[in-house]
C-alpha beads as a LAMMPS data file, in Angstrom:
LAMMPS data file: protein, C-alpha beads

361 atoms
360 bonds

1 atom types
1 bond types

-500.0 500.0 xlo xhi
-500.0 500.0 ylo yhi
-500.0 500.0 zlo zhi

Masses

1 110.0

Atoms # bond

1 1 1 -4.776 48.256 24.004
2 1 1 -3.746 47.076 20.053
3 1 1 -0.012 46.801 21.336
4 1 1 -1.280 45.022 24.726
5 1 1 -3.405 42.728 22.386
6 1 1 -0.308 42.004 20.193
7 1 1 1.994 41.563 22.820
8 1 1 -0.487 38.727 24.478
9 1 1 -1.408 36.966 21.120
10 1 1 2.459 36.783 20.974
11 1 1 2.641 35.112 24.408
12 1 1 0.040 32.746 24.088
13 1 1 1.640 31.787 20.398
14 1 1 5.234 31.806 22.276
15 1 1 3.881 29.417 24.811
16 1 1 1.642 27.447 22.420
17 1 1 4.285 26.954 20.026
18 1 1 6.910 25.884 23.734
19 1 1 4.006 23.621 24.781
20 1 1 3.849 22.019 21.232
21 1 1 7.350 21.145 21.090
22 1 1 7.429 19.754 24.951
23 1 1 4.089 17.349 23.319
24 1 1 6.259 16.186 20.468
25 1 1 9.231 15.778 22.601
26 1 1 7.574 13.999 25.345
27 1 1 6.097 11.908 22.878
28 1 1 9.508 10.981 21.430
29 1 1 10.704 9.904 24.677
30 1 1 7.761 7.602 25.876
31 1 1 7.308 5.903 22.267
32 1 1 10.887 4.987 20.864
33 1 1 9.315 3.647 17.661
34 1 1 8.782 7.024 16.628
35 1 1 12.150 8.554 14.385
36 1 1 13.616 11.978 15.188
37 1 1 10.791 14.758 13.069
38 1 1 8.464 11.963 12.746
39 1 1 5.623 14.978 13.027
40 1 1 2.662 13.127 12.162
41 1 1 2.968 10.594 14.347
42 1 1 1.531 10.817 17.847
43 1 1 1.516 7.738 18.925
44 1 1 3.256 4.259 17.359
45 1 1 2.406 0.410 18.207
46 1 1 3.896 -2.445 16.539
47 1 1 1.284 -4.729 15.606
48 1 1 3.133 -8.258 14.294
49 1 1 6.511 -9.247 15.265
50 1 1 8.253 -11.468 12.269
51 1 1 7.725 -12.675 8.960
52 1 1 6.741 -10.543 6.109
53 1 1 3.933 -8.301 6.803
54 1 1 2.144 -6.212 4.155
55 1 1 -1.012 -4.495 2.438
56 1 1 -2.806 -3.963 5.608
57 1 1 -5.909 -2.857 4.976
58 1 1 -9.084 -1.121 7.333
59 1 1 -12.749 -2.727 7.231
60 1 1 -15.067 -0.030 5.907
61 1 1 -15.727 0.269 9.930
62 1 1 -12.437 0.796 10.850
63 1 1 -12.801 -1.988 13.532
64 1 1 -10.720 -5.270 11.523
65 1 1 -7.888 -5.173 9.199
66 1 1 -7.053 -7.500 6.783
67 1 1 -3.428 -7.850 5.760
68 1 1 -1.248 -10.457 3.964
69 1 1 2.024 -12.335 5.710
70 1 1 4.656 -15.130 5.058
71 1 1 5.339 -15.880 9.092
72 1 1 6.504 -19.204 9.224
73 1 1 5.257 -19.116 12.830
74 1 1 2.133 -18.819 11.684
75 1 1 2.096 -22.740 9.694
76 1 1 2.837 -20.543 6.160
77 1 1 5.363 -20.922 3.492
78 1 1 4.232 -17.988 1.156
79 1 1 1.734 -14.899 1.840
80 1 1 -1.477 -15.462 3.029
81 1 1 -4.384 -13.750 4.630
82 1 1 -5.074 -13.058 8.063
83 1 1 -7.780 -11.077 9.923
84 1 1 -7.249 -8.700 13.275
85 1 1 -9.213 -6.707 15.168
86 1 1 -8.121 -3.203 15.188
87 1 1 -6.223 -2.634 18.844
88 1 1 -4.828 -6.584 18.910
89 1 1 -0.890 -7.313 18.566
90 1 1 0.403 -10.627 17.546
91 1 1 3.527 -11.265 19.817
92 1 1 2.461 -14.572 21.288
93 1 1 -0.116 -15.508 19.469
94 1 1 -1.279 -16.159 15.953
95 1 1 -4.075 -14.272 13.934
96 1 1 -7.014 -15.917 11.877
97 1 1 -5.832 -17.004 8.470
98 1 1 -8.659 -16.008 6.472
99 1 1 -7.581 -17.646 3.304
100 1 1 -7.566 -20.842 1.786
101 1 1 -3.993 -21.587 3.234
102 1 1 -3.265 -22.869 -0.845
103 1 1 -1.233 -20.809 -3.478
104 1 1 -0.246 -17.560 -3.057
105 1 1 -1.864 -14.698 -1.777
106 1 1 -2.047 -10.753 -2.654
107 1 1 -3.894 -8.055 -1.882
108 1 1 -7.151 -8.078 -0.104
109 1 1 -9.626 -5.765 0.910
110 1 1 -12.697 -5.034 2.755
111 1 1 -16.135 -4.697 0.843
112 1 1 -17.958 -1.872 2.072
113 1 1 -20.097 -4.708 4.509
114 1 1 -17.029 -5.216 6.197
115 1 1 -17.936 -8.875 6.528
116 1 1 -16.440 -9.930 2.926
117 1 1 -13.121 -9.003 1.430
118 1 1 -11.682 -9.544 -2.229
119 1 1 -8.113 -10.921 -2.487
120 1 1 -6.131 -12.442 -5.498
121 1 1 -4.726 -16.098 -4.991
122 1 1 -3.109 -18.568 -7.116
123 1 1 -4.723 -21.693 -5.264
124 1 1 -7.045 -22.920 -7.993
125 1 1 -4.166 -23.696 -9.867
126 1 1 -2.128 -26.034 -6.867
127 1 1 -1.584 -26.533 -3.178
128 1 1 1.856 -25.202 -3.659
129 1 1 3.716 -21.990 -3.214
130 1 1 4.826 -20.759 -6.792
131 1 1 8.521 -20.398 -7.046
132 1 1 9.641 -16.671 -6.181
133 1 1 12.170 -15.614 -8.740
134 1 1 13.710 -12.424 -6.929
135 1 1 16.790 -11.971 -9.527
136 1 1 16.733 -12.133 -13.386
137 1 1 20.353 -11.243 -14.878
138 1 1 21.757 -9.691 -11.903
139 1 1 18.731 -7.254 -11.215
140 1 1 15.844 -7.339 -8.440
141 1 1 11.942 -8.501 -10.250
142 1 1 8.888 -9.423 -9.130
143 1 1 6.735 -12.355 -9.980
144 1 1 3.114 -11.631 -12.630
145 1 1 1.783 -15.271 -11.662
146 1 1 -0.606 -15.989 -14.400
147 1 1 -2.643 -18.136 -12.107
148 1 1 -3.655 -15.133 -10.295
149 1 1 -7.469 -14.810 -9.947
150 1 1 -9.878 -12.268 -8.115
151 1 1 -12.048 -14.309 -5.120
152 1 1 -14.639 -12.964 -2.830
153 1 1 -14.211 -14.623 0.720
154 1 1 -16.409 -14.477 3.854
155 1 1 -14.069 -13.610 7.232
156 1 1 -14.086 -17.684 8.241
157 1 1 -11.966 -17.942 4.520
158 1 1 -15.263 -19.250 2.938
159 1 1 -15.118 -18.372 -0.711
160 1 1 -18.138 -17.009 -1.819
161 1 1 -17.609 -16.195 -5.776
162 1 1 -14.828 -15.680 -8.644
163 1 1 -14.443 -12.168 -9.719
164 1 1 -12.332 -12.958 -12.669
165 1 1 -11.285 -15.864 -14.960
166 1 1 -9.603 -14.801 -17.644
167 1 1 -6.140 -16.375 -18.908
168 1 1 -3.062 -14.413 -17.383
169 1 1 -2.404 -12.198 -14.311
170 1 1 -5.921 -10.795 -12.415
171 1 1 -4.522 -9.594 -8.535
172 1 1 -4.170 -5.766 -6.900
173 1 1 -7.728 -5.250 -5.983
174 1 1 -8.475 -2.279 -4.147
175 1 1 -12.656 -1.016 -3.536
176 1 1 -13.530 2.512 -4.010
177 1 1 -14.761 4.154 -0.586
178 1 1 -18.218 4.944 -2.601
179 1 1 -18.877 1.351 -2.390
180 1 1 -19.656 0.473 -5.835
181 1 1 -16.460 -0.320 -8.202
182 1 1 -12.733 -2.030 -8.259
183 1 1 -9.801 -1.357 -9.386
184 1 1 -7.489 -4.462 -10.236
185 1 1 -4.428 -4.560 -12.853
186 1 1 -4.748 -7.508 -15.445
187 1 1 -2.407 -8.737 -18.075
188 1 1 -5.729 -9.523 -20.473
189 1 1 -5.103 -6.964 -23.197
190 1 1 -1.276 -8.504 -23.586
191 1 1 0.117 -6.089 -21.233
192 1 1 0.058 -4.561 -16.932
193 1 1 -2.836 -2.388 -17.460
194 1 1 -5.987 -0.414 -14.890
195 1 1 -9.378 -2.077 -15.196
196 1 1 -12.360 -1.356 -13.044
197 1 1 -15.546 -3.856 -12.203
198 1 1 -18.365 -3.741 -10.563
199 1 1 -18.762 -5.127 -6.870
200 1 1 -20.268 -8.096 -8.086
201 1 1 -17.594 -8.092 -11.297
202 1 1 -19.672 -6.833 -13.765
203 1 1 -18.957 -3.953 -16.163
204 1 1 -15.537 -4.492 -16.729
205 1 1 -13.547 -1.500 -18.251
206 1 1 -9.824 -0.766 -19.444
207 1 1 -8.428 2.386 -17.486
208 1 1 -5.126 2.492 -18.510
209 1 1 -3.779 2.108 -22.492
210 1 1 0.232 2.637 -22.353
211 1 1 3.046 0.124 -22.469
212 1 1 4.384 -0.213 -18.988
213 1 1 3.455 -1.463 -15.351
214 1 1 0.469 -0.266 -13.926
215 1 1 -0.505 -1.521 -10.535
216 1 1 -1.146 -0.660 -7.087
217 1 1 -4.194 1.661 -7.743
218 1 1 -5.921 3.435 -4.775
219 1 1 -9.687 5.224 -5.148
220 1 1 -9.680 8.867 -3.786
221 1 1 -11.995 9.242 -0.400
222 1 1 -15.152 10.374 -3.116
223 1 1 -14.161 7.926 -5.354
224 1 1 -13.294 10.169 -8.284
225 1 1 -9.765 9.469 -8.900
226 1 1 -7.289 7.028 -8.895
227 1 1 -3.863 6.713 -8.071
228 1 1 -1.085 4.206 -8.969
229 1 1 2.320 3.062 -9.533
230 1 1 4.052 2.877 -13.452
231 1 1 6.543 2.004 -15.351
232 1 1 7.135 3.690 -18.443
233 1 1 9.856 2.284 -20.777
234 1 1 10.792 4.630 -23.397
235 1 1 13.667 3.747 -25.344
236 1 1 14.095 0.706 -27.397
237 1 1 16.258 -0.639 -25.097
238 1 1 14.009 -0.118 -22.292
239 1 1 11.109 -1.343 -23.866
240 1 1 13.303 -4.519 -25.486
241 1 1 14.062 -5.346 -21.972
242 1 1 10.292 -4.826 -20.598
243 1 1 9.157 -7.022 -22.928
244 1 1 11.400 -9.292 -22.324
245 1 1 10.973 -10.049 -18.771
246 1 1 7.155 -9.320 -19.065
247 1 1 7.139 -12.809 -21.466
248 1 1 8.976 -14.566 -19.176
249 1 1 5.884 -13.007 -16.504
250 1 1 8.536 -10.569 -14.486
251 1 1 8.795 -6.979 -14.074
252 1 1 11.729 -4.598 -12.662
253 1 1 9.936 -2.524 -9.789
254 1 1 13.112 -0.125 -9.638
255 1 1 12.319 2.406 -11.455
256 1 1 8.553 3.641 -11.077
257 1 1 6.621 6.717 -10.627
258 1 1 3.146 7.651 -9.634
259 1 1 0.437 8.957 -11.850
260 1 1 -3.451 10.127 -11.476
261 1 1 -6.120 9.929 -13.232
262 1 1 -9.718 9.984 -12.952
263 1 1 -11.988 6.977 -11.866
264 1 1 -12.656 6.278 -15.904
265 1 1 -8.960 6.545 -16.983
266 1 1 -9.398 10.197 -18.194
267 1 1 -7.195 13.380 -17.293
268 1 1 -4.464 10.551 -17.251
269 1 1 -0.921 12.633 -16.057
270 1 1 2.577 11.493 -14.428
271 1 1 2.146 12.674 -10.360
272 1 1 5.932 12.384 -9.593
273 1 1 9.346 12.623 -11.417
274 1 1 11.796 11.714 -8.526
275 1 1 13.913 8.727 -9.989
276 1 1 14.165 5.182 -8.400
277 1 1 10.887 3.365 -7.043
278 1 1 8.017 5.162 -6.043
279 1 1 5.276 2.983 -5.508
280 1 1 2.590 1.990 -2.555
281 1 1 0.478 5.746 -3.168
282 1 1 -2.650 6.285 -0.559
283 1 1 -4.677 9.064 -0.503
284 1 1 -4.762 11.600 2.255
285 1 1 -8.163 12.319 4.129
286 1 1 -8.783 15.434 2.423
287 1 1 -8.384 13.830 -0.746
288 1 1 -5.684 16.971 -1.312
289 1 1 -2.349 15.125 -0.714
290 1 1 -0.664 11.354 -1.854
291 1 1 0.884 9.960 0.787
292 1 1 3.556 7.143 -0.718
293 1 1 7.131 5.597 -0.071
294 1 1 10.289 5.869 -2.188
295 1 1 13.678 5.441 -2.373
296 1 1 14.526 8.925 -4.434
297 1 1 16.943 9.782 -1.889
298 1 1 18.944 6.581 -1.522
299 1 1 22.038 6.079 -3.983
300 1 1 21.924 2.210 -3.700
301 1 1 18.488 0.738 -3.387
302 1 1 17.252 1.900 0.518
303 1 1 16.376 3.959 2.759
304 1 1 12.680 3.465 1.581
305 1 1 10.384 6.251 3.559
306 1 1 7.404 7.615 3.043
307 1 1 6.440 11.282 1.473
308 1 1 3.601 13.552 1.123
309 1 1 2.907 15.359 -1.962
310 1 1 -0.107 17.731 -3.312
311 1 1 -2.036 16.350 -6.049
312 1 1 -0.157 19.020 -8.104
313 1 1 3.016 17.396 -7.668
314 1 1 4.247 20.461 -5.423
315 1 1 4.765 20.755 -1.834
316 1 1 6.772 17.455 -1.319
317 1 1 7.064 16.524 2.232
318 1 1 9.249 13.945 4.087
319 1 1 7.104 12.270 6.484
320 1 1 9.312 9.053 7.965
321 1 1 12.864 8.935 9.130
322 1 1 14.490 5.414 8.987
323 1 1 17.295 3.889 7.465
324 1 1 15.501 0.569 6.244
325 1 1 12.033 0.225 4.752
326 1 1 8.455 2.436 5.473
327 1 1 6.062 1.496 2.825
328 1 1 2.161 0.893 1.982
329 1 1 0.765 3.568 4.170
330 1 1 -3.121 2.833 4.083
331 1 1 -5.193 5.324 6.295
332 1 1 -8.157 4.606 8.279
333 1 1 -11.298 4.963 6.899
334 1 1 -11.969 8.261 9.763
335 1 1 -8.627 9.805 8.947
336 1 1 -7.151 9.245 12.334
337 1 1 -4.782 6.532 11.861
338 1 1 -2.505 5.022 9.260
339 1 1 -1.205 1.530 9.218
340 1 1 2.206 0.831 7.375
341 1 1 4.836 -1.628 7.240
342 1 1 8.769 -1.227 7.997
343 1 1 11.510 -2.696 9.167
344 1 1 12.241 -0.694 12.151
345 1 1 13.409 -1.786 15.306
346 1 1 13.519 -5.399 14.322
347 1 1 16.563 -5.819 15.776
348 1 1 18.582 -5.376 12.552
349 1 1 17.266 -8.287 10.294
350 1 1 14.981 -8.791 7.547
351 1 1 11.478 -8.849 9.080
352 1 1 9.062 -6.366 7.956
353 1 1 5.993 -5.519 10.030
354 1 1 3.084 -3.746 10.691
355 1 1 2.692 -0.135 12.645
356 1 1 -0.452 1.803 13.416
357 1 1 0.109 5.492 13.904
358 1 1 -2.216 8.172 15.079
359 1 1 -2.036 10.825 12.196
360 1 1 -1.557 14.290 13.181
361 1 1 -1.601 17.101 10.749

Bonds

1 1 1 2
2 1 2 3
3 1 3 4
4 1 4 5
5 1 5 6
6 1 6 7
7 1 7 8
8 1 8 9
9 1 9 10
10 1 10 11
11 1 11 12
12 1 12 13
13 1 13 14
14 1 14 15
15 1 15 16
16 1 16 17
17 1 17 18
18 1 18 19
19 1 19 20
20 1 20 21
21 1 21 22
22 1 22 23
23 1 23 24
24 1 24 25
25 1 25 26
26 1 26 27
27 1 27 28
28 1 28 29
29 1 29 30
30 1 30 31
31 1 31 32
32 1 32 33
33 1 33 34
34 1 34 35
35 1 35 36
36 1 36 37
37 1 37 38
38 1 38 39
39 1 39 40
40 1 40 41
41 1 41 42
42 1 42 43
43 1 43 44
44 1 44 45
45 1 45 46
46 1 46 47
47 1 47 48
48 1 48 49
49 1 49 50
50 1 50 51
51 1 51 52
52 1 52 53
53 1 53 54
54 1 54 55
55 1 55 56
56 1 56 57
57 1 57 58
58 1 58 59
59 1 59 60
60 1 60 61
61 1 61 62
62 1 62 63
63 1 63 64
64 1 64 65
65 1 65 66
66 1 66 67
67 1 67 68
68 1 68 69
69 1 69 70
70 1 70 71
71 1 71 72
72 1 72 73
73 1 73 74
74 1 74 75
75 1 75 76
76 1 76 77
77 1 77 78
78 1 78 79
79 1 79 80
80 1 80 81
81 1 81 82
82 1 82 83
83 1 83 84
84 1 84 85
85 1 85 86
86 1 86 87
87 1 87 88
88 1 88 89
89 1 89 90
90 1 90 91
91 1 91 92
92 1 92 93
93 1 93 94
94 1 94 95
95 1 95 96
96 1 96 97
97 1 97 98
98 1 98 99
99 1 99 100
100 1 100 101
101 1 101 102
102 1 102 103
103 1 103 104
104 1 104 105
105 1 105 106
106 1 106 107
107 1 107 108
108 1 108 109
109 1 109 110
110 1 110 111
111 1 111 112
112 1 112 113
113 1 113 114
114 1 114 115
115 1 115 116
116 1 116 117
117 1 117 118
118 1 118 119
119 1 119 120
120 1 120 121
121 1 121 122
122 1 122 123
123 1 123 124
124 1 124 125
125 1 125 126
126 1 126 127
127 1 127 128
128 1 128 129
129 1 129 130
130 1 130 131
131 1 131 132
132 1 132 133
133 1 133 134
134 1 134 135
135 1 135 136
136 1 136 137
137 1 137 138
138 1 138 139
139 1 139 140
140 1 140 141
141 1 141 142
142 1 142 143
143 1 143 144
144 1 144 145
145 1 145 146
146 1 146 147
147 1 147 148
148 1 148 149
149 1 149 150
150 1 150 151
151 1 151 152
152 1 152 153
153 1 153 154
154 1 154 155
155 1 155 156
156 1 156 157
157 1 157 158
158 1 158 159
159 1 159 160
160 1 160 161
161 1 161 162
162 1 162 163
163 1 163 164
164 1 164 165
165 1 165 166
166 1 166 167
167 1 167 168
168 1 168 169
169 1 169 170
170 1 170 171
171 1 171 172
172 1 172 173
173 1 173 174
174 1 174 175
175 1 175 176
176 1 176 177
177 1 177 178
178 1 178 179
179 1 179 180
180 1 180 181
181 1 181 182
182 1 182 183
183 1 183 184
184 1 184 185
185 1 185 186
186 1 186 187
187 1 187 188
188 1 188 189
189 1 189 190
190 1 190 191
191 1 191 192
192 1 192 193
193 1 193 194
194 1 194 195
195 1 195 196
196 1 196 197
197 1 197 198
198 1 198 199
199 1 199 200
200 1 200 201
201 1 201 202
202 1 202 203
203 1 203 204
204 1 204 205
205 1 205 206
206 1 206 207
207 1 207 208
208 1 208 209
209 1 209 210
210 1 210 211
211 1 211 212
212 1 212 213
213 1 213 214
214 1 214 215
215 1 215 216
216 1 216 217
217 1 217 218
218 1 218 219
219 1 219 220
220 1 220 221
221 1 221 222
222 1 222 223
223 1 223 224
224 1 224 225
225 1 225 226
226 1 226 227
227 1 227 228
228 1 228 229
229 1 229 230
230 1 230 231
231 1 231 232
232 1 232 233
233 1 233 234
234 1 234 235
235 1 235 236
236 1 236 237
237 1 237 238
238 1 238 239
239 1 239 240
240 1 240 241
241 1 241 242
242 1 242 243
243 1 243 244
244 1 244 245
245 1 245 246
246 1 246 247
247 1 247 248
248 1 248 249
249 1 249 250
250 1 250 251
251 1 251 252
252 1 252 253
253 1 253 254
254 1 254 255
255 1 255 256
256 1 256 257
257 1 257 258
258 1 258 259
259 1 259 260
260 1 260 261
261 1 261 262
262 1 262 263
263 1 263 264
264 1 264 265
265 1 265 266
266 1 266 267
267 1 267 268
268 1 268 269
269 1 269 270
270 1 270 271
271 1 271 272
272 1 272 273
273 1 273 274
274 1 274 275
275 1 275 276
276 1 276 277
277 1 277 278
278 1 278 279
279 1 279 280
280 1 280 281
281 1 281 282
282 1 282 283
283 1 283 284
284 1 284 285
285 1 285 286
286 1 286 287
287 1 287 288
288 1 288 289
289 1 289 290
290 1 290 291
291 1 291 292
292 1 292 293
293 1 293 294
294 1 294 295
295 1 295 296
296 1 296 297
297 1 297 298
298 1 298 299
299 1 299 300
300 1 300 301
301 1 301 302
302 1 302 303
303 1 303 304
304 1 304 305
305 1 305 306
306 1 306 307
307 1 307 308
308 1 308 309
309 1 309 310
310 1 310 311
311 1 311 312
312 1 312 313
313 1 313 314
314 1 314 315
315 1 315 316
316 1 316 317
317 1 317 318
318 1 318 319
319 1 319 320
320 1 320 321
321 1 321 322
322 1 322 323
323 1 323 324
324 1 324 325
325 1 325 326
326 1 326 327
327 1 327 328
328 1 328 329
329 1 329 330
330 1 330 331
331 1 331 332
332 1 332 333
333 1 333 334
334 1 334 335
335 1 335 336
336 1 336 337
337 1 337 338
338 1 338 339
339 1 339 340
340 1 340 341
341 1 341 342
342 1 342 343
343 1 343 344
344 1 344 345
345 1 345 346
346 1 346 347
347 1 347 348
348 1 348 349
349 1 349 350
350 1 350 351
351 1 351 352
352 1 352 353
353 1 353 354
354 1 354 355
355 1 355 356
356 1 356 357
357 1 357 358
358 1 358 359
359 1 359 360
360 1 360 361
């Protein structure tokens, strides 16, 4: 009967395992978004279809998203906001712009109403787009506009109050799932550092203390921890030529790894030590994984595709499977889906847009 029992358990797991393989595979060949041992995807739909499209982010409801693009389609010339419902595309037609249409935008998010978001913008200080310098002696930077400020909007682009309003850089807000603080990185002490407010931008406190970027900071599901993108420049060279670029309000995003801490800076330790950029970190539902894109692999800039790792640093796990650019995974607020941008199948130029996944384990 043991032997009998074995022998059927093996079946069923023989057949189970067939049948799982025929799901995948028939997946594969109904959704040709989805890469070759692409796993965790069961299902893929594009959502925009030109421009630059980035930092998506879910409404505490999971029912809108709020995410940032340059579509010159949509009457833009730099990033701005825009507001979809979750299950809309934008093929032929053109989202809500949900900001003031002025500046430059980064980085908004949903507060925990889901009927106001906080985003940074440059717009108090001109109608203009600031110059994007892309290049600085031969090398790829990125732009710390000083006239970045903190705004809480309403989703008609009403702005409803000024988080921050201190001289220098104040962008990258993210909200903790708890509801109650947010993470933003400020140039205030003199230098790319973690601070966290209240909801209403009270209580403001330093997280981070170390010379280097420090940006792109993501609360854990129970709001204990924090994860985030760094540079660290160690030798004098490397910290001559931080500084340097840092004055003239740059920074080189090539070379950066992620690090953890808790929610008040403490227990402060390096996550990953792959080389190159790793950068965009979200946690995983179970609050037991980083899910985050990188170029480790790549010996001259890209592919950039997105890994799993355990908060240990163990256990790394290749999750996409392109050739171009997978980056800012951002997971639904249930667990079941994950919105990210690439630069897959857009018929071999330069547009970068957004997917929604269903996540599979």
């Amino acid at each position: 009967m043991r032997i009998l029992s074995v022998l059927l358990f093996a079946c069923i797991l023989f057949s189970c395992k067939n049948e799982k393989k025929q799901v995948v595979k028939d997946v594969k060949e109904k959704n040709p978004l989805i890469y070759k041992d692409e796993k965790h995807f069961k299902n893929l739909t594009q959502i925009t279809f030109g421009g630059d499209n980035a930092e998506a982010y879910w409404s505490f409801d999971d029912k809108q998203i709020v995410f940032q693009s340059n579509n010159k389609n949509w009457n833009v010339n730099c990033d701005q906001m825009f507001l979809m419902n979750v299950g809309e595309t934008f093929k032929d037609k053109i989202p809500p712009m949900i900001s003031t249409g002025f500046g430059r935008t980064t980085c908004a998010y949903f507060l925990p109403d889901s009927k106001h978001f906080v985003y940074g913008s440059t717009h108090l200080a001109g109608k203009e787009c600031p110059i994007v310098p892309l290049r600085e002696n031969g090398k790829y930077v990125w732009p710390i506009y000083d006239t970045f400020d903190i705004f809480v909007a309403d989703l008609q682009g009403n702005i409803i109050k000024q988080l921050t309003n201190e001289i220098g850089y104040d962008a990258e807000a993210t909200v903790s799932p708890k509801g109650d603080k947010i993470v933003f990185t400020s140039t205030r002490s003199g230098d790319l550092e973690l601070y966290t407010m209240n909801i209403d931008g009270t209580d403001v406190k330093q997280i981070t203390n170390e010379l280097g970027y420090d940006g792109g900071a993501f609360f854990s599901p129970d709001g204990t921890k924090l994860i985030f993108r760094a540079s660290r420049p160690k030798t004098e060279a490397e910290i001559k030529a931080y500084k340097e670029l840092f004055a003239k309000g740059l920074v080189e995003p090539t070379d950066m790894e992620l690090f953890i801490c808790n929610a008040d800076g403490s227990e402060l330790r390096q996550l990953t030590d792959l080389g190159n950029a790793n950068w965009s970190p979200f946690f995983h539902p179970s609050g037991k994984k980083i899910l985050f894109s990188s170029n480790f692999e790549a010996e001259r800039g890209f592919p950039f595709n997105l890994y799993l790792i355990d908060l240990d640093g163990k256990n790394l796990e290749r999750v996409t499977h392109g050739e171009t650019f997978d980056a800012f995974p951002v997971f639904s607020n249930d667990g079941k889906k994950l919105i990210f941008s690439s630069n897959r199948f857009n018929g071999g130029g330069r547009d970068t847009n957004l997917f929604i996944a269903e996540w599979q384990d």
